[in-house]
C-alpha positions in Angstrom: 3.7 -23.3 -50.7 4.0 -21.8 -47.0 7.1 -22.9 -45.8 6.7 -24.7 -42.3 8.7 -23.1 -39.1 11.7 -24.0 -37.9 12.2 -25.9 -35.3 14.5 -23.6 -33.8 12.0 -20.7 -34.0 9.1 -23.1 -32.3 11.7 -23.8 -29.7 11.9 -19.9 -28.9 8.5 -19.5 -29.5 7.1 -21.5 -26.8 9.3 -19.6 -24.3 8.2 -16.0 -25.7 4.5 -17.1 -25.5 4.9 -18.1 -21.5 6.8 -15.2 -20.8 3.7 -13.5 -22.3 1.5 -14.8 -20.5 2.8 -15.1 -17.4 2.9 -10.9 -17.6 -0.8 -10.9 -18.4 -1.7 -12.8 -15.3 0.1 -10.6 -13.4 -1.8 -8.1 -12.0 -3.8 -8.0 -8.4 -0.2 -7.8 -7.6 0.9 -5.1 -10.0 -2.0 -3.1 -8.9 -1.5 -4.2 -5.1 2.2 -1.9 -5.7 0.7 1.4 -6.7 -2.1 0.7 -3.5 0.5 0.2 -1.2 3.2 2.7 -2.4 1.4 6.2 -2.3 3.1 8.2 0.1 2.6 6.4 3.1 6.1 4.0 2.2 7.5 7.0 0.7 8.1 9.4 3.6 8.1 6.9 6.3 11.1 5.1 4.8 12.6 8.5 3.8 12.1 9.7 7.2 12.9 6.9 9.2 16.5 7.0 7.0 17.2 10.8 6.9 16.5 10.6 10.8 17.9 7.9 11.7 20.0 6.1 9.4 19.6 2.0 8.8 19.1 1.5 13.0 15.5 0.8 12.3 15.9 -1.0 9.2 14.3 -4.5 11.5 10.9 -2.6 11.4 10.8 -2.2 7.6 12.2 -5.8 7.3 9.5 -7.1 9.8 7.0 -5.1 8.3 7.2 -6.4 4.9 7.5 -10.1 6.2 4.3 -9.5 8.1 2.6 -7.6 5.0 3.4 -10.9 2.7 2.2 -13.1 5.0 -0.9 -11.5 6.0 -1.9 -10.4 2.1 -1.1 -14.4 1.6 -3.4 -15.7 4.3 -6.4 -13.7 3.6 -6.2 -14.6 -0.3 -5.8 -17.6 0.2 -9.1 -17.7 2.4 -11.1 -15.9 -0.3 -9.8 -18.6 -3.0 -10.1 -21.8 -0.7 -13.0 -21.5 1.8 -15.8 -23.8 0.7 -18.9 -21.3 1.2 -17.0 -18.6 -1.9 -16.8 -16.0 1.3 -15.5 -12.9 0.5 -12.9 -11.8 2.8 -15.2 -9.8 5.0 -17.4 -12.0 5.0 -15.3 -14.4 6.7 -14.7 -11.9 9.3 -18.5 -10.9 9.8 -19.1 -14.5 10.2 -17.0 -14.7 13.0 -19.3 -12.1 15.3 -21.3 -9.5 13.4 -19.1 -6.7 15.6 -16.2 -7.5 12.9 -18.9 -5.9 10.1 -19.5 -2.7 11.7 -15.6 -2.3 12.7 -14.7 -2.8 9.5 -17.0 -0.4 8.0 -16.5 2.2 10.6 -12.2 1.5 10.2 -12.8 1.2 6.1 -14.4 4.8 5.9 -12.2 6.6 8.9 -8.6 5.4 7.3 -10.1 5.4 3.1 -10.9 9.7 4.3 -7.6 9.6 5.9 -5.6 7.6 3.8 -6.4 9.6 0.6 -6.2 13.1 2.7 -2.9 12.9 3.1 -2.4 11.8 -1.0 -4.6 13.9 -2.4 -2.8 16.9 -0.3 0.8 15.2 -1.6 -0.7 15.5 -5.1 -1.7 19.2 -5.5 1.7 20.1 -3.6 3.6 18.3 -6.1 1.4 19.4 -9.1 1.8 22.8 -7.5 5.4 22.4 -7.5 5.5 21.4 -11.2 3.5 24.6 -12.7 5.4 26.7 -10.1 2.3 28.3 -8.7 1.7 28.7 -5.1 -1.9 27.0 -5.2 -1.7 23.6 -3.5 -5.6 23.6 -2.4 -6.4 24.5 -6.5 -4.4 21.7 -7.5 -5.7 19.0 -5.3 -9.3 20.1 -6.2 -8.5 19.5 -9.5 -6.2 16.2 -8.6 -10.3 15.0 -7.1 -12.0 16.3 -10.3 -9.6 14.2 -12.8 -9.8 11.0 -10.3 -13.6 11.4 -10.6 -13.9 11.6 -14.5 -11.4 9.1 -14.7 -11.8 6.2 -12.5 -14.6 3.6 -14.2 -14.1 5.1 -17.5 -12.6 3.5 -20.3 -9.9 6.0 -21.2 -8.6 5.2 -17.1 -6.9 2.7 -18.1 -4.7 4.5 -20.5 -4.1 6.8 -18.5 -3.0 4.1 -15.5 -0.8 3.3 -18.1 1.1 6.2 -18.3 1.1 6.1 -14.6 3.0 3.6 -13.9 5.4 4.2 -17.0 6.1 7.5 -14.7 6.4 5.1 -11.2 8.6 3.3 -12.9 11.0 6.3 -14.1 10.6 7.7 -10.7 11.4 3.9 -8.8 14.8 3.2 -11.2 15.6 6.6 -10.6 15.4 5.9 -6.7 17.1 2.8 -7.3 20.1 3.8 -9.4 20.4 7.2 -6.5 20.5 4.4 -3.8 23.6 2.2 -5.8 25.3 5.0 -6.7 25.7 6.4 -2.9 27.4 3.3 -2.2 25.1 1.6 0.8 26.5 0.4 4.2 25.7 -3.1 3.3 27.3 -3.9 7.1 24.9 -0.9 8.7 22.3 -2.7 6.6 22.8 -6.3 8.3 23.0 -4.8 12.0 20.1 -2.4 11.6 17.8 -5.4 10.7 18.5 -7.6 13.2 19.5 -4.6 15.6 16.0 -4.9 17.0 16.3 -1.1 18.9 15.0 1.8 18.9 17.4 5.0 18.9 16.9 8.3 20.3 14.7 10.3 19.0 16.3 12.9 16.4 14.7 15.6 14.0 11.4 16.9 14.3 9.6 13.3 14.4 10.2 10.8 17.2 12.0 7.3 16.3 8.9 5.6 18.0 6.5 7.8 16.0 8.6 7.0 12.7 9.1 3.2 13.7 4.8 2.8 14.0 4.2 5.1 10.8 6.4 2.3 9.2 4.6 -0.4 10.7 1.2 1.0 9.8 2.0 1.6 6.8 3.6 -1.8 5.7 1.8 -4.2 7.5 -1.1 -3.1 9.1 -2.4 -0.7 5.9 -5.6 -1.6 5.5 -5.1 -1.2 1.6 -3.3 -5.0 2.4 -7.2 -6.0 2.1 -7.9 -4.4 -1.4 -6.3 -7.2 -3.0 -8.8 -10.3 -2.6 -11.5 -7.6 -4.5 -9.3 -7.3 -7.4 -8.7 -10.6 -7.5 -12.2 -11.1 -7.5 -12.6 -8.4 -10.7 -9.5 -10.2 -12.4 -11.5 -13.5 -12.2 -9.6 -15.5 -9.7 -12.2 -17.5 -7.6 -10.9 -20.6 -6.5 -8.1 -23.1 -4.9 -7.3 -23.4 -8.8 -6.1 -19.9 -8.7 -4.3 -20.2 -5.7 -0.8 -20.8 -7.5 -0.5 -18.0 -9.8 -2.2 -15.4 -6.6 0.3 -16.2 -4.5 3.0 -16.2 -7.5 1.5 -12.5 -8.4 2.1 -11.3 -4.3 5.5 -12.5 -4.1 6.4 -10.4 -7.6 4.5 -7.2 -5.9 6.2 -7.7 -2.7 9.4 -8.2 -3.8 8.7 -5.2 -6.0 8.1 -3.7 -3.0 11.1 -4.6 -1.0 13.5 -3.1 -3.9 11.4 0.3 -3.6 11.0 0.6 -0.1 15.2 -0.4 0.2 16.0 2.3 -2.4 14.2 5.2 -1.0 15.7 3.7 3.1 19.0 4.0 1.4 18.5 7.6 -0.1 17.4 8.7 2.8 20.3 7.3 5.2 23.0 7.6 2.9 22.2 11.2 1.0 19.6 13.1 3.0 21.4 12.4 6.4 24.8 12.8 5.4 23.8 16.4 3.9 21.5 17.1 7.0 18.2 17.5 5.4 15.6 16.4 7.6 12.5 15.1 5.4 9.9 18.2 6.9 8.5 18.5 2.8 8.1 16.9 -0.5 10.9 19.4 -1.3 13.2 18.2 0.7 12.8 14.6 -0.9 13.3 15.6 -4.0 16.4 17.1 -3.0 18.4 13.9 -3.1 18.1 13.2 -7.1 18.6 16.8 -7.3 21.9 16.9 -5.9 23.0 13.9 -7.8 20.8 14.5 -11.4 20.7 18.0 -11.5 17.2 20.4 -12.1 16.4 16.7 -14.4 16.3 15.0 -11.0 14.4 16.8 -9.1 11.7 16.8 -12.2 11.9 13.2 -12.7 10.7 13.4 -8.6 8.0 15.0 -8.4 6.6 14.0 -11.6 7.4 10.6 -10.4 6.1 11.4 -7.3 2.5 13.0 -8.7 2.3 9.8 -11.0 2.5 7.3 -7.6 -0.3 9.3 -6.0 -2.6 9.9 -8.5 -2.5 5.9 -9.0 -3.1 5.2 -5.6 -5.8 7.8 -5.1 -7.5 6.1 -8.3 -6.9 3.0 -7.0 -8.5 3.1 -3.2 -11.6 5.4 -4.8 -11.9 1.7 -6.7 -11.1 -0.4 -4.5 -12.0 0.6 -1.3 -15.9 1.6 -1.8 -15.8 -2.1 -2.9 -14.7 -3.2 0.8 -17.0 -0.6 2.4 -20.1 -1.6 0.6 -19.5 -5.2 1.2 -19.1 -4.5 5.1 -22.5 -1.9 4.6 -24.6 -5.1 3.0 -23.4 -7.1 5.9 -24.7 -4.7 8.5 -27.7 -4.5 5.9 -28.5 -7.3 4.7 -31.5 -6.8 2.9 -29.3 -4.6 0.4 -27.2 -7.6 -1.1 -30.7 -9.5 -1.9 -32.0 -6.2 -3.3 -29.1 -5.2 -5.5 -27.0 -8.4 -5.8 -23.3 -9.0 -5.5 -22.6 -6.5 -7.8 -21.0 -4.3 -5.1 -21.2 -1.4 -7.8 -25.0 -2.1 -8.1 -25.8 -0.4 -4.8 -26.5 3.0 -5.0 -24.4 3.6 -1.6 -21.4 2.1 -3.8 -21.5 5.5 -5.2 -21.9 7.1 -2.5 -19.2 5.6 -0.6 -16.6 6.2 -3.6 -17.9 10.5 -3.2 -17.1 10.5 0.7 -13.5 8.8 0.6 -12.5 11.4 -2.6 -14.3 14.2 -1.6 -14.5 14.8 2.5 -10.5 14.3 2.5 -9.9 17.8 0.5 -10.5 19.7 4.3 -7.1 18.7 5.2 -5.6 20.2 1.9 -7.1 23.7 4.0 -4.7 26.4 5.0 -3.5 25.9 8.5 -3.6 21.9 8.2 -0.9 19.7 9.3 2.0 19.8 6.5 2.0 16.7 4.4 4.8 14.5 5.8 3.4 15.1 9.6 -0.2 14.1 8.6 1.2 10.8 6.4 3.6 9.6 9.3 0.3 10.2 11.5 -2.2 8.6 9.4 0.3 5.9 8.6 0.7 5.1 12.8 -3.0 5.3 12.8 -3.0 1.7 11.2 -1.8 0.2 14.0 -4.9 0.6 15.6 -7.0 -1.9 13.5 -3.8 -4.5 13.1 -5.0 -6.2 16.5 -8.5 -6.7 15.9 -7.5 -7.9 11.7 -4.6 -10.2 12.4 -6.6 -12.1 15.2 -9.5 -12.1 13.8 -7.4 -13.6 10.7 -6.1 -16.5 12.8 -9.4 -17.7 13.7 -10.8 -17.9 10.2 -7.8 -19.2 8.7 -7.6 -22.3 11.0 -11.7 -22.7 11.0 -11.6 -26.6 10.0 -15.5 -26.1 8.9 -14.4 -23.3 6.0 -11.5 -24.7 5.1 -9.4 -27.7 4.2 -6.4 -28.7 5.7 -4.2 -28.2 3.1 -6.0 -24.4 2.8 -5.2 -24.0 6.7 -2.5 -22.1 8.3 0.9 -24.2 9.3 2.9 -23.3 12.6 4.8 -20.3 11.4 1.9 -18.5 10.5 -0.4 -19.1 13.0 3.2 -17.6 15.2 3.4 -14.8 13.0 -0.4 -13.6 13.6 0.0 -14.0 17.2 3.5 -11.7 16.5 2.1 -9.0 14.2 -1.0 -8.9 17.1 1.8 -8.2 20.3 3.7 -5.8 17.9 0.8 -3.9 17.7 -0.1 -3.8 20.9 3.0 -3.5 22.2 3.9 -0.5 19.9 0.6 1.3 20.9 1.3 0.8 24.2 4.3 2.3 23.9 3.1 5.1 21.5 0.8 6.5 24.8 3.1 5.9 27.1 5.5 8.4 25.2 3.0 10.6 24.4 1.2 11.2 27.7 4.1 11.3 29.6 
C-alpha cells in the first residue's frame, strides 16, 4: 500500500509549486531586461559615472521612474481597451500621422539601435579570440542572429545567454559593494537635480540625454506589449501578473543600472579612466578580479548584446509591420494578424540586422561615441509617444475607468513630454552655439 504524504510535505509543497509557477509567468519582463540592457544602459551609466561621478544620478532615477510608468501605461492599454487594439493601433487611431511616424521612427532607431550592438559585439568577440578583426566578427555576430532567431535551438541558446548576463550582472554587483559606494553622494546626486561641467571627452548634457534616451524614451520600452501578446496575455485578466512581471524587470533593472553607476563613479573615476572603449570598461573587474575579471566582462558583455540583437530582430519587425499594415491596410486582410505572415515581416527583420553592419566600417564613430549618440537620439520620438500616450490612455470610449490613468500619471506624461523638450532644446542650444 502507497503510503499517503505527510502533511508537513503538502504544507511545503503547495509553496514550492507557486514559487514555480510564479517563475514561469515571468517573462515579457525577463525578456523586457535583455531588450533594454544592450549597451545603451551600459556605457551611458558607465560614462555618466566615470565622468561625472553620482551628480547626475536624478536623471537615471528619473529615467527609470518614467520607464516604469510608461511600459505600465501602454500595457495596460493593450490588456484593457475594449476594441483588443494593439498598442499601435491605439496610436494610429488617434490620427493616421502617428502610423507613418512610427514606422519611419521604428526602422531609423531598430538600424541604429542594433548598429551600435552589433558593432559592441564583434569588438568584444574580437577581443576574446585576440584578433584584430572587429568588422569579421560582427558579420558573423549577423550570420548566427539570423540562423538562430525563430529556430528552435534559439531558445537554448537564449538560455545560455542569460546564464552569461547573469555572471556578468553579479559580477557588476559584487565590484559595486566591494568599492564601498558613497551612499550620501548617492542621496544628493538624485535629488541634486544639476547638471555639472562638462568633463572628459563627452559633455554632461550629452551624457545626461544618452541616459534619458536610453531609459525612458527607448523605443524598445514598446516591444513589451508584443511579447506579451506571443506569451498569451490578452486581457484586463492578465493585467495583474503584467504589471507584477514589469516591476521584477525593472527593479532588475534598477540593481544593474546602480551597479555599473557605482563602478563607474567609485573605480573608473578614482583611477582616471575615462570610458572612450569597451576596454576601458572592462578594466574595473580587471583591477579588482584579475585577467578572470576582465573575461568574465566581455564575455558577459558579448552574451548581453547578442540577446538584445536577437531580441529587437524579433521584436521589432513585429512593431514595424504592424505600423506597415496600418499605413496599408489591405495587407492585414490579405495576410491576417499574423504579423509574421507578411512577407515584408521578413523583410523588415533583414533591414534592421543587416543595413546596421556599415557602421561596423573602418573610419566609423568608435562604439561608445555612436551608443551615447544613438541613445540621445531617443529623445527625439519621447514627445510625440508620451503625448500621444496621454490621450489614449484617458480615451473614456476605449477604456474603463478603472483602466484609465489617475492624476500622477497623467502629471508624469505631461513631465516626461517637457523633459524632452526641454533637454532637446537644450541639446541645440549647446551644440550650435
Amino acid at each position: 500500500m502507497t503510503s499517503m504524504p505527510s502533511l508537513d510535505h503538502q504544507a511545503t509543497a503547495k509553496p514550492q509549486n507557486l514559487f514555480l509557477r510564479t517563475l514561469k509567468l515571468l517573462g515579457p519582463g525577463i525578456i523586457a531586461v535583455l531588450s533594454w540592457l544592450g549597451a545603451g544602459d551600459l556605457i551611458t551609466s558607465s560614462v555618466a559615472g566615470a565622468n561625472y561621478g553620482y551628480a547626475m544620478m536624478w536623471v537615471l532615477a528619473v529615467s527609470l521612474l518614467l520607464r516604469y510608468l510608461i511600459v505600465n501605461i501602454i500595457a495596460r492599454f493593450q490588456l484593457c481597451n475594449n476594441q483588443g487594439m494593439t498598442i499601435l493601433q491605439g496610436y494610429a487611431q488617434l490620427n493616421p500621422v502617428f502610423a507613418w511616424f512610427m514606422l519611419i521612427y521604428a526602422l531609423l532607431m531598430g538600424h541604429l539601435m542594433n548598429a551600435y550592438m552589433i558593432k559592441g559585439a564583434g569588438e568584444s568577440l574580437a577581443m576574446l579570440f585576440k584578433i584584430d578583426q572587429p568588422l569579421l566578427c560582427s558579420v558573423a555576430v549577423v550570420l548566427a542572429v539570423w540562423m538562430l532567431v525563430g529556430r528552435n535551438i534559439y531558445s537554448m541558446i537564449e538560455g545560455v545567454m542569460k546564464v552569461l548576463l547573469a555572471i556578468m550582472t553579479l559580477a557588476f554587483i559584487a565590484l559595486a559593494v566591494m568599492s564601498g559606494p558613497d551612499v550620501t553622494g548617492i542621496i544628493k546626486g538624485t535629488i541634486g537635480f544639476s547638471i555639472p561641467p562638462d568633463e572628459g571627452v563627452h559633455g554632461a548634457l550629452l551624457v545626461a540625454v544618452s541616459v534619458i534616451g536610453a531609459v525612458a524614451g527607448s523605443i524598445a520600452n514598446f516591444v513589451h506589449p508584443y511579447v506579451m501578446r506571443q506569451k498569451g496575455w490578452t486581457g484586463p485578466q492578465h493585467k495583474r501578473i503584467q504589471r507584477n512581471d514589469l516591476l521584477f524587470a525593472v527593479f532588475v533593472g534598477i540593481i544593474i543600472n546602480l551597479a555599473i553607476w557605482i563602478v563607474g563613479a567609485e573605480i573608473l573615476r578614482p583611477n582616471g579612466i575615462e570610458v572612450k572603449t569597451l576596454a576601458d570598461l572592462g578594466k574595473a573587474l580587471e583591477i579588482y578580479f584579475g585577467p578572470i575579471g576582465w573575461y568574465v566582462f566581455f564575455i558577459g558583455v558579448f552574451a548581453t548584446l547578442f540577446a538584445s540583437i536577437s531580441g529587437k530582430t524579433t521584436a521589432f519587425p513585429m512593431l514595424i509591420t504592424d505600423a506597415f499594415q496600418h499605413v496599408r491596410p489591405g495587407r492585414r486582410e490579405k495576410f491576417g494578424k499574423e504579423f509574421h505572415h507578411d512577407p515584408m515581416h521578413k523583410w523588415f527583420m533583414l533591414f534592421i540586422l543587416v543595413t546596421p553592419l556599415i557602421w561596423s566600417m573602418p573610419g566609423m564613430p568608435d562604439f561608445v561615441t555612436l551608443t551615447i549618440g544613438v541613445s540621445a537620439l531617443n529623445i527625439i520620438g519621447l514627445p510625440v509617444i508620451s503625448l500621444g500616450l496621454l490621450i489614449m490612455s484617458n480615451q473614456k470610449s476605449l477604456l474603463d475607468k478603472q483602466y484609465r490613468n489617475n492624476l500622477f500619471e497623467n502629471i508624469a506624461l505631461l513631465f516626461a513630454t517637457g523633459l524632452a523638450l526641454w533637454v532637446a532644446f537644450q541639446l541645440g542650444v549647446d551644440l550650435f552655439t
